[in-house]
PLY file of the C-alpha trace (Angstrom):
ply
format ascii 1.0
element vertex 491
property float x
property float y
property float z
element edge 490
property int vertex1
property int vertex2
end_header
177.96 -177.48 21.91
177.08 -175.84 19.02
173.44 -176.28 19.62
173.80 -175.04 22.78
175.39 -171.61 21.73
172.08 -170.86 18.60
169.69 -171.02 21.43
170.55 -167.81 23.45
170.87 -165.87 19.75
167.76 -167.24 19.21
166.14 -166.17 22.14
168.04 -163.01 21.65
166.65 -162.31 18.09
162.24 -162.92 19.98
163.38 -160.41 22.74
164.81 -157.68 20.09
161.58 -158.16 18.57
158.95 -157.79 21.43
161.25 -154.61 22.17
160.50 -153.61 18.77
156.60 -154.13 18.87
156.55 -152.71 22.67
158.69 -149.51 20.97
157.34 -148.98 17.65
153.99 -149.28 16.92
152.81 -146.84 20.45
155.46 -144.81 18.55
153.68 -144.75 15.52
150.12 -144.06 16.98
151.60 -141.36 19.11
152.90 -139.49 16.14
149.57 -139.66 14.74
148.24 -135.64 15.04
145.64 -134.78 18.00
142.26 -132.78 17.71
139.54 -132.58 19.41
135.48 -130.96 19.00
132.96 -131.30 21.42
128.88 -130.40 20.48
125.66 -129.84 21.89
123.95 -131.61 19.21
120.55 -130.06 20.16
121.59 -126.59 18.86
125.33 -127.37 17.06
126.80 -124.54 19.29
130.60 -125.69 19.92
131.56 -126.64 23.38
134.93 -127.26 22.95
137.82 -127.24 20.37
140.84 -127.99 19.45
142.87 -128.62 16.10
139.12 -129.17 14.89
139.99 -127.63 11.48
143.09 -129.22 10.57
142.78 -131.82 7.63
143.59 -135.41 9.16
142.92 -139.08 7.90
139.95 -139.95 9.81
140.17 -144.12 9.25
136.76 -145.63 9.78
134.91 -142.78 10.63
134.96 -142.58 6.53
132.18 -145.29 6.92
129.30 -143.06 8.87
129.19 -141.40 5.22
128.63 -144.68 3.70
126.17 -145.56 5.52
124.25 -141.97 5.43
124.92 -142.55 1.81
123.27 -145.79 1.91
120.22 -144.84 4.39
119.78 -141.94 1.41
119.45 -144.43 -1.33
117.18 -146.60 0.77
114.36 -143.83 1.58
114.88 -142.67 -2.15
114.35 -145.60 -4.07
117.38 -146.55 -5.28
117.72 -149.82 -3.68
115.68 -151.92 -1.18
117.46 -153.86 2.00
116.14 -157.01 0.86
118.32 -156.39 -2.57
121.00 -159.03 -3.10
124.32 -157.85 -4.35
127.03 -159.07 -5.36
129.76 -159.00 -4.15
133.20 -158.05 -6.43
137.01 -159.27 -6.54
137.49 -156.11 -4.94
135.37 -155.95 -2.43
136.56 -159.15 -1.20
139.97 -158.42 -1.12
139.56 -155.63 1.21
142.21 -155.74 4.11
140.79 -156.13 8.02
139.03 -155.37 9.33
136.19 -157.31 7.38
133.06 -159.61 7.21
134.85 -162.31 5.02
133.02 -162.07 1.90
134.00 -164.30 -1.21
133.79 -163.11 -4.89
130.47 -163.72 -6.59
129.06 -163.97 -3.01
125.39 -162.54 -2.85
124.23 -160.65 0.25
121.19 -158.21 1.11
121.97 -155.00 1.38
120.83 -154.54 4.72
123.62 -157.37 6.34
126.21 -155.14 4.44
125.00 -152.01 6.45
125.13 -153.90 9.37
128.64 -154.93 9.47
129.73 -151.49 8.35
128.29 -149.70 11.07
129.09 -152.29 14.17
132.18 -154.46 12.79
133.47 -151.56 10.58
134.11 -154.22 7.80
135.94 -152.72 4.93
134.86 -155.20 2.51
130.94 -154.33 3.55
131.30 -150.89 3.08
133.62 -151.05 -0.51
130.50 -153.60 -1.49
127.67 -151.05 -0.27
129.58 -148.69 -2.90
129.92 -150.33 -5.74
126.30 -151.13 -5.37
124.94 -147.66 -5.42
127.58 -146.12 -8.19
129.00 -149.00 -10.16
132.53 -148.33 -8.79
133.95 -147.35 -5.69
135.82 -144.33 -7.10
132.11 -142.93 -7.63
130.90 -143.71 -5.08
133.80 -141.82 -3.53
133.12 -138.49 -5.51
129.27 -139.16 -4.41
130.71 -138.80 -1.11
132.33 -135.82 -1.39
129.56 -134.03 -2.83
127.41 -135.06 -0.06
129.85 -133.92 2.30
129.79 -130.49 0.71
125.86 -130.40 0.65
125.75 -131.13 4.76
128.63 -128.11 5.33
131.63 -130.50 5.48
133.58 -127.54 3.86
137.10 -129.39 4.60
136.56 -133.34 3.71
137.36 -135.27 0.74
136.63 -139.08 0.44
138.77 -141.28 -1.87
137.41 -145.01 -0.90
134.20 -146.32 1.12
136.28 -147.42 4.10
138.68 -145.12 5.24
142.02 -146.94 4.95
144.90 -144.47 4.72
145.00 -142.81 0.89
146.44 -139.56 -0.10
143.84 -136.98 -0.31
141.02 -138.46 1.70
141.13 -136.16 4.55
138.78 -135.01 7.10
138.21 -133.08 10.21
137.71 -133.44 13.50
134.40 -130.17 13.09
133.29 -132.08 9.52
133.19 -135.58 11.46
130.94 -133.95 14.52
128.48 -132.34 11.15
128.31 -135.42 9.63
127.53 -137.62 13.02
124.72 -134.80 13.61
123.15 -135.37 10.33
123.18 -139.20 10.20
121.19 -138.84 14.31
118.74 -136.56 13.42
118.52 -137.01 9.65
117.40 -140.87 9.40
116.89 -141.85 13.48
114.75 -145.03 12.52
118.52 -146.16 11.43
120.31 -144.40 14.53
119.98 -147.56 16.67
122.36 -149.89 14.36
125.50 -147.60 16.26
124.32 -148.66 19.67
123.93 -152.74 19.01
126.46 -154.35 20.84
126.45 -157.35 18.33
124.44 -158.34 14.90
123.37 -160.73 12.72
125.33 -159.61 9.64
123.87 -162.34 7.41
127.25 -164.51 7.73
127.74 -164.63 11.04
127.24 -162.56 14.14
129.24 -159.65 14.31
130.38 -157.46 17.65
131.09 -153.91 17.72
133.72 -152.06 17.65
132.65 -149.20 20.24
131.24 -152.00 22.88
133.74 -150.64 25.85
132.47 -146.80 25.57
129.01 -148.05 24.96
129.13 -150.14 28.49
131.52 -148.19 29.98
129.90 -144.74 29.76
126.43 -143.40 31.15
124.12 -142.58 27.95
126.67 -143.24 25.12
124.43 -144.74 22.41
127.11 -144.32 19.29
128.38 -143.68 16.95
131.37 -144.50 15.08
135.28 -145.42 16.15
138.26 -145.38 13.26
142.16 -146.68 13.26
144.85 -146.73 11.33
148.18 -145.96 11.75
148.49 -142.70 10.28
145.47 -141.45 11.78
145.83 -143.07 15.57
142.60 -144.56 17.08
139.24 -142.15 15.76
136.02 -141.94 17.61
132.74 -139.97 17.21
130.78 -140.40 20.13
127.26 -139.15 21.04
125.66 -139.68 24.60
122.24 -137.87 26.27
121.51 -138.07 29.42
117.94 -136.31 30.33
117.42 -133.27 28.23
121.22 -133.12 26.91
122.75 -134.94 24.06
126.86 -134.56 23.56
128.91 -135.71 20.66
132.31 -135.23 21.01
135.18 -136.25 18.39
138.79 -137.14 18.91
141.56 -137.58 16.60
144.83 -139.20 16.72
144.13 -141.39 20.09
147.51 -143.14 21.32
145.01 -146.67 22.37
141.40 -147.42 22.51
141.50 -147.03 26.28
143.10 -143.82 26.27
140.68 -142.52 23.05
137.73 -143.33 25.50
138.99 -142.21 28.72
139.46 -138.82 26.48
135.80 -138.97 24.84
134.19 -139.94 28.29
136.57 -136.70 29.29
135.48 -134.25 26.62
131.41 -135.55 26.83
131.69 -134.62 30.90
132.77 -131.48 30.08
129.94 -130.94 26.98
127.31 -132.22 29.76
128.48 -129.77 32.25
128.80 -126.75 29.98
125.36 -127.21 27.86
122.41 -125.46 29.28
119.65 -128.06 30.64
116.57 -126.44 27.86
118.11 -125.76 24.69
115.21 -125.00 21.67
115.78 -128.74 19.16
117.14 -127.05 15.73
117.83 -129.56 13.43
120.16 -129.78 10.97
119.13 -128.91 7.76
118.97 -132.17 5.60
120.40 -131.81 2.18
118.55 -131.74 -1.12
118.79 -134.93 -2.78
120.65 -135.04 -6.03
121.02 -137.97 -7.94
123.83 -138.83 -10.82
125.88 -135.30 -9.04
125.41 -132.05 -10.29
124.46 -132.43 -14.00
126.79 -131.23 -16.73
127.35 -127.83 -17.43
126.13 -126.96 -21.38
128.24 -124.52 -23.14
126.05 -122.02 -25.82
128.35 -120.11 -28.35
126.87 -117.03 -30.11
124.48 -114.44 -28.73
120.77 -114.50 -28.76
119.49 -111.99 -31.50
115.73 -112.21 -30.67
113.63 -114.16 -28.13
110.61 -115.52 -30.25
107.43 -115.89 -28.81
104.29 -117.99 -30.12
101.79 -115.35 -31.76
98.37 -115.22 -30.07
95.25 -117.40 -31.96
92.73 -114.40 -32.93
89.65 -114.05 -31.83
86.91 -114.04 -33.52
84.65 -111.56 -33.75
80.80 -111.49 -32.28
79.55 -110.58 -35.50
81.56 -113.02 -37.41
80.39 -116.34 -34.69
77.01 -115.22 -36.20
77.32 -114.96 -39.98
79.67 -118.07 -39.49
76.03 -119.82 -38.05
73.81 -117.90 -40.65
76.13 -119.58 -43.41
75.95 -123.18 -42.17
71.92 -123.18 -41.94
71.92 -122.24 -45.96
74.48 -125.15 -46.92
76.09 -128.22 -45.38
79.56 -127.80 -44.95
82.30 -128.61 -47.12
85.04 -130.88 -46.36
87.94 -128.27 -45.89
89.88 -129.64 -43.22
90.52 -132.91 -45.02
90.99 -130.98 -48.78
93.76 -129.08 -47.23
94.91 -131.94 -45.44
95.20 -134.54 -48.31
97.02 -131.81 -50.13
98.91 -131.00 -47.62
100.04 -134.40 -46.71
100.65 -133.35 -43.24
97.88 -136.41 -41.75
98.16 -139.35 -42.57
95.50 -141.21 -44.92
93.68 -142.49 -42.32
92.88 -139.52 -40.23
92.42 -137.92 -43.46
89.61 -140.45 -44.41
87.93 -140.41 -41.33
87.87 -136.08 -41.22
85.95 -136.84 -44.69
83.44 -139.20 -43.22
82.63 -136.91 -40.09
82.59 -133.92 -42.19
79.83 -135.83 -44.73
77.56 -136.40 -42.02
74.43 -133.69 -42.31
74.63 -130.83 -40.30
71.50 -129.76 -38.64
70.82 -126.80 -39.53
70.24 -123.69 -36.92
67.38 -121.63 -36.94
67.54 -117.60 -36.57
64.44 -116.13 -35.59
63.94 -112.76 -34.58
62.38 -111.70 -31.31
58.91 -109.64 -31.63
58.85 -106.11 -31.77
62.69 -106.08 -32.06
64.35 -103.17 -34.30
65.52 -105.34 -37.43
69.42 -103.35 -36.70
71.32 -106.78 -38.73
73.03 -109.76 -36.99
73.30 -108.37 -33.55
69.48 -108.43 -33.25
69.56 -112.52 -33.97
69.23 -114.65 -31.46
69.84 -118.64 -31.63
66.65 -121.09 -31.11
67.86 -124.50 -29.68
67.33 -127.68 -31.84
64.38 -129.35 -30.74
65.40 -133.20 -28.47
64.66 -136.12 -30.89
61.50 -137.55 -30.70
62.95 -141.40 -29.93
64.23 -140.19 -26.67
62.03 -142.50 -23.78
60.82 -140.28 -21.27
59.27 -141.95 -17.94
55.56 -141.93 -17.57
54.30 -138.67 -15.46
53.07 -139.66 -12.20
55.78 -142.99 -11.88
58.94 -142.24 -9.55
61.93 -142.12 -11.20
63.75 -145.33 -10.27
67.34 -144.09 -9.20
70.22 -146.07 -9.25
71.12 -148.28 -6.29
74.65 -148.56 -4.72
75.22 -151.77 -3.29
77.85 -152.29 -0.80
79.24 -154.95 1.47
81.53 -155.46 4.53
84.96 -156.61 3.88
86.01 -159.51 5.22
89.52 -158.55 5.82
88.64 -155.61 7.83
90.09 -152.90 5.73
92.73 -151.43 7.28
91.73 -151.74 10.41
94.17 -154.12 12.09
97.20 -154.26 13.14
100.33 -156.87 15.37
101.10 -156.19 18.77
105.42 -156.81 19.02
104.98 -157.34 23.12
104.14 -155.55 26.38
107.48 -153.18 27.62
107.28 -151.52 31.21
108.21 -148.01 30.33
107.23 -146.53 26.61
111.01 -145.70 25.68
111.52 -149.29 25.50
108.26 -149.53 23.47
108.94 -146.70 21.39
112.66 -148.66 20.86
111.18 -151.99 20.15
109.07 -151.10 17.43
111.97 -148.85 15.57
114.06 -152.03 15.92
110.95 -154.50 14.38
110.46 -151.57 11.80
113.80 -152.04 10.30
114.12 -155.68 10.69
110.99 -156.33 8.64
110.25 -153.19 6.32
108.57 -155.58 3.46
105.47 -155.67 5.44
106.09 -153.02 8.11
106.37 -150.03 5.80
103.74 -147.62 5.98
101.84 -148.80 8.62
101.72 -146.50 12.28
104.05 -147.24 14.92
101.77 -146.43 18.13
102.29 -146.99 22.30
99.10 -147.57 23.72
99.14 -147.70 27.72
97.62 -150.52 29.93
97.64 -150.75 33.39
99.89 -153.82 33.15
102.31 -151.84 30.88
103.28 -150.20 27.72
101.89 -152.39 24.32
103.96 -152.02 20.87
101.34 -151.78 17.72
101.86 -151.73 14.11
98.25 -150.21 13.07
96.87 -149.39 9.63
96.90 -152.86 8.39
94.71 -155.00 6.13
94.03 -158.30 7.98
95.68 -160.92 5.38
98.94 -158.26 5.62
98.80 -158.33 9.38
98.47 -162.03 9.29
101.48 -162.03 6.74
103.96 -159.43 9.03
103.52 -162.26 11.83
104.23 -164.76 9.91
107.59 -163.48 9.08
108.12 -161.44 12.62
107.79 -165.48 13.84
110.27 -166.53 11.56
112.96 -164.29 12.59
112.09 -165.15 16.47
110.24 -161.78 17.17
107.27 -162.46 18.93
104.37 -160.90 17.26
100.16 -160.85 17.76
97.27 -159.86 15.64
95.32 -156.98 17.01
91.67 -156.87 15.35
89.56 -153.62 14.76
88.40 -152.03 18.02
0 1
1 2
2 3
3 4
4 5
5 6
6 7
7 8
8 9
9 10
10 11
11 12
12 13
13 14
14 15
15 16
16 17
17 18
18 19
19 20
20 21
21 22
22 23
23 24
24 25
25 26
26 27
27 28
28 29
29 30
30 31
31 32
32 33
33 34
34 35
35 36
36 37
37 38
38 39
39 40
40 41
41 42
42 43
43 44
44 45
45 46
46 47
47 48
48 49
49 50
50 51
51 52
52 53
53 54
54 55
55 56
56 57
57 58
58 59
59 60
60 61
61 62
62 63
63 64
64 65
65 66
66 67
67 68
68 69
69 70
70 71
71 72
72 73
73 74
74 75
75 76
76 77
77 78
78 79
79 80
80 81
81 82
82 83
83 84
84 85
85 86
86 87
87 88
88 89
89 90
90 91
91 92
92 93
93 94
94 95
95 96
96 97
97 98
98 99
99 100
100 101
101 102
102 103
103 104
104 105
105 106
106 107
107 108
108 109
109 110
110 111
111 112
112 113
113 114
114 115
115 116
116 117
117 118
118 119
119 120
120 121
121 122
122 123
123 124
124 125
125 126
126 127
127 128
128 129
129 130
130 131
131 132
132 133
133 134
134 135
135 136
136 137
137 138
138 139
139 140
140 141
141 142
142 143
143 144
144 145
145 146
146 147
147 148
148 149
149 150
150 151
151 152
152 153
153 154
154 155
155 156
156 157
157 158
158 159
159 160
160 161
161 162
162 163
163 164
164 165
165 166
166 167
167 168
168 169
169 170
170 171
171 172
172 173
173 174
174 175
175 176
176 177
177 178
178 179
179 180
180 181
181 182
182 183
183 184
184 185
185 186
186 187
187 188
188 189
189 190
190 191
191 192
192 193
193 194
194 195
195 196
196 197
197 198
198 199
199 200
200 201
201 202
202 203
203 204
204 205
205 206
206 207
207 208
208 209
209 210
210 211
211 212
212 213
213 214
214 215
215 216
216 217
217 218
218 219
219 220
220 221
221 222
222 223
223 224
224 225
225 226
226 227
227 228
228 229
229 230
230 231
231 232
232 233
233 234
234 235
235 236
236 237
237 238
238 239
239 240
240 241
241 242
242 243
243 244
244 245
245 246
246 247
247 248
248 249
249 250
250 251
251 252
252 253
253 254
254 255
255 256
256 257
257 258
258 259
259 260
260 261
261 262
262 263
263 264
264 265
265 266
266 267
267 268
268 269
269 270
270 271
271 272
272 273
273 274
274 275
275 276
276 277
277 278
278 279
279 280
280 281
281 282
282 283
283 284
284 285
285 286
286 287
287 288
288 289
289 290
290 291
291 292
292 293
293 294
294 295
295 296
296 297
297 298
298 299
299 300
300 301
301 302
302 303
303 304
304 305
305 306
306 307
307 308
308 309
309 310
310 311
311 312
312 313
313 314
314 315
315 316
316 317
317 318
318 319
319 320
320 321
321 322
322 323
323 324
324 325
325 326
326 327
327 328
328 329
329 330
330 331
331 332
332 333
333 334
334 335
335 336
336 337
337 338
338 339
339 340
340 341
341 342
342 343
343 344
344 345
345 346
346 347
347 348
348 349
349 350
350 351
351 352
352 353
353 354
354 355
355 356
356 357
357 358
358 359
359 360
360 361
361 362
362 363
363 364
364 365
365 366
366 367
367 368
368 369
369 370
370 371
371 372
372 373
373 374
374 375
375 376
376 377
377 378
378 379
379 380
380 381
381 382
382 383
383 384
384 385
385 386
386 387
387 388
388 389
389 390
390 391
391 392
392 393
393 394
394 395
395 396
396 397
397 398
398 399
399 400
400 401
401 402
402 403
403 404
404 405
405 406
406 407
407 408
408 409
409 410
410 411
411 412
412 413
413 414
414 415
415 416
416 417
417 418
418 419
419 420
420 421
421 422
422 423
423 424
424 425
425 426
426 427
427 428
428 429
429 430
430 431
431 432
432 433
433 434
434 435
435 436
436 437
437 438
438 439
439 440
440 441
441 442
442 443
443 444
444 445
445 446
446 447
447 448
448 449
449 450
450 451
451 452
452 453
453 454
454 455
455 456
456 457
457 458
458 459
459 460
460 461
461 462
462 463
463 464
464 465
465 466
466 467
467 468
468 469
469 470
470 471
471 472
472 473
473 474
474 475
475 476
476 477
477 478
478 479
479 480
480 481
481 482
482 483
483 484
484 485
485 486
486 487
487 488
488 489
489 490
């Protein structure tokens, strides 16, 4: 009996609960504040608005900073995709969503990039800071400066992956800037927002915008965001023709109804943009590394500005009297008198001013010309010393034998050959396939010319500018990762 009378409190205590969960949490993404900004990302002119300015937590949408960040670093220098780091305590212990990385773990850079921008892993993007600054609070204040640089005038970033912490606030205008920048600053990277899965080193990874990008006409990115204060985040970008849209919403109450909004707000950007719009782009920041220096304090006030004195000239008269002297008597070893009193050289420079000095001076001869008036110096002129007699000088009537330049061919080709990535039937997909090769194997890739040459069977994909052993090497590894790949010779 007694047995009999737990089991309906039981059941009583899962049902309170589901009410709970079915109650609760949509409560707690409703409350979440709304706003709303809409683009033409061809010319930046707004299209719509709405709360854009107001300061809100904008979850993962934190990360499309990273990763500009990151795409920064990687065309300046600072760090190659093939680097391995490390990965830290912290890192790891990151909350979801995340890759799964373990302490002392070692990953290339590029698989961290990866799984920020299509799993939104928070353990990625904490590990792609700490790599460029040392510490993720850096990294951070890196981010905010960058954000002021691209005219993010209300944003500032407190961690790498957006999770809820007070002061790292954005807007729904800043969040439209910054997608902007990272599509037209570094496009060859553009494409990573519109995979629908990856290889993220570890293990394949899905995205986390797949329904939009399937759902809706054109969407090609970029980057959604959740967390409970902030409600479900998405900056989305679609073109279709001539016209490219992003639009940005904050505070979504579900994914469906954040991309039934978007898919909303980019009809209405599509249907108010004019078909030709002039391309400006945004203006890409200047690139300043270690932040904005330290500021040097000067006490006192500057009594004079001192400027070097000018060397004197000598005069023409002087030159000539200077020459008369040296024909009557071989000079005297000044330099290195004053010097080995001075004890400003050392004793070997000293020593060897002595010997050069020492060696006789030829001396000049002054003539006078013929029927000049004998008026002093200024009627001297200088006879040039007469060429050694031990000088060979070819027999008159031979040819002078000139030098002869001997080439050859190389056998490599020079640069003259390039890898054909396959045959596509329209050149977008061409044009797409060798961005995608480009990134997946910049070791061998970089530098060389991306070019679409049409056949009458189709559109081929060439890598060009390439020595033959490094074409030879590019499809080596294209092989190895499964990308088909041929050697094109010189033409």
């Amino acid at each position: 009996m007694k047995v009999r009378r737990a089991m309906p409190a039981r059941y009583g205590l899962f049902v309170l609960a589901a009410l709970w969960l079915l109650v609760v949490v949509p409560l707690s993404a409703a409350a979440a504040p709304y706003a709303a900004y809409v683009m033409d990302a061809r010319s930046g002119k707004v299209l719509h608005s709405r709360n854009a300015d107001t300061r809100l937590h904008p979850a993962s949408l934190t990360k499309m900073m990273t990763l500009y960040i990151a795409f920064q670093a990687v065309e300046r220098g600072e760090i190659s995709l093939d680097t391995k780091v490390k990965i830290s305590r912290h890192a790891a212990s990151e909350p979801p969503s995340k890759l799964g990385l373990k302490s002392g773990q070692r990953i290339a850079f590029r698989y961290l990039i990866r799984a920020a921008a299509v799993k939104s892993a928070n353990d990625a993007a904490t590990a792609i800071g700490e790599a460029l600054e040392g510490s993720e609070a850096a990294f951070a204040r890196r981010m905010t400066r960058t954000a002021k640089a691209l005219g993010m005038t209300r944003t500032t970033f407190k961690n790498a992956h957006g999770l809820t912490e007070s002061g790292h606030l954005s807007t729904a205008r800043d969040m439209s800037i910054l997608g902007r920048h990272v599509l037209y600053d570094y496009p060859e990277y553009y494409n990573l927002f519109s995979r629908r899965s990856t290889n993220a080193g570890v293990r394949e990874v899905a995205n986390t915008n797949r329904r939009l990008l399937a759902a809706y006409r054109g969407a090609d990115g970029i980057k959604t965001g959740y967390t409970r204060a902030a409600g479900f985040n998405l900056v989305a970008s679609a073109e279709r023709g001539r016209e490219r849209i992003i639009a940005t919403v904050f505070g979504g109450t579900s994914t469906s109804a954040r991309n039934a909004r978007v898919a909303e707000l980019l009809d209405m950007g599509f249907k108010r943009a004019p078909t030709r719009v002039a391309l400006q782009k945004p203006r890409k920041p200047a690139y300043t590394p270690g932040g904005a220096g330290k500021t040097v304090r000067v006490s006192g006030i500057t009594r004079q500005s001192l400027r070097p004195r000018l060397r004197p000239v000598a005069d023409v008269e002087d030159v000539l009297a200077t020459v008369v002297a040296q024909s009557v008597k071989p000079a005297e070893p000044t330099v290195a008198a004053q010097a080995s009193t001075s004890g400003v050289l050392s004793a070997d420079i000293t020593s060897a001013l002595i010997e050069a000095q020492q060696t006789p001076v030829e001396p000049a001869v002054v003539t006078q010309e013929p029927g000049a008036p004998n008026n002093g110096l200024a009627a001297l002129t200088l006879r040039p010393i007469m060429r050694p007699t031990d000088v060979a000088t070819a027999p008159q009537g031979e040819p002078v034998q000139e030098n002869e330049v001997v080439t050859r061919l190389s056998t490599s080709g020079g640069h003259q050959w390039g890898v054909n990535v396959g045959q596509y039937n329209s050149r977008y997909n061409a044009e797409r396939a060798l961005v995608t090769t480009a990134l997946a194997e910049m070791a061998t890739l970089d530098g060389t010319l991306r070019k679409v040459v049409k056949k009458p069977t189709g559109f081929d994909a060439n890598f060009l500018g390439m020595t033959r052993d490094s074409a030879d090497l590019a499809c080596r590894r294209l092989a190895a990762r499964n990308i088909s790949c041929m050697m094109v010779g010189p033409s």
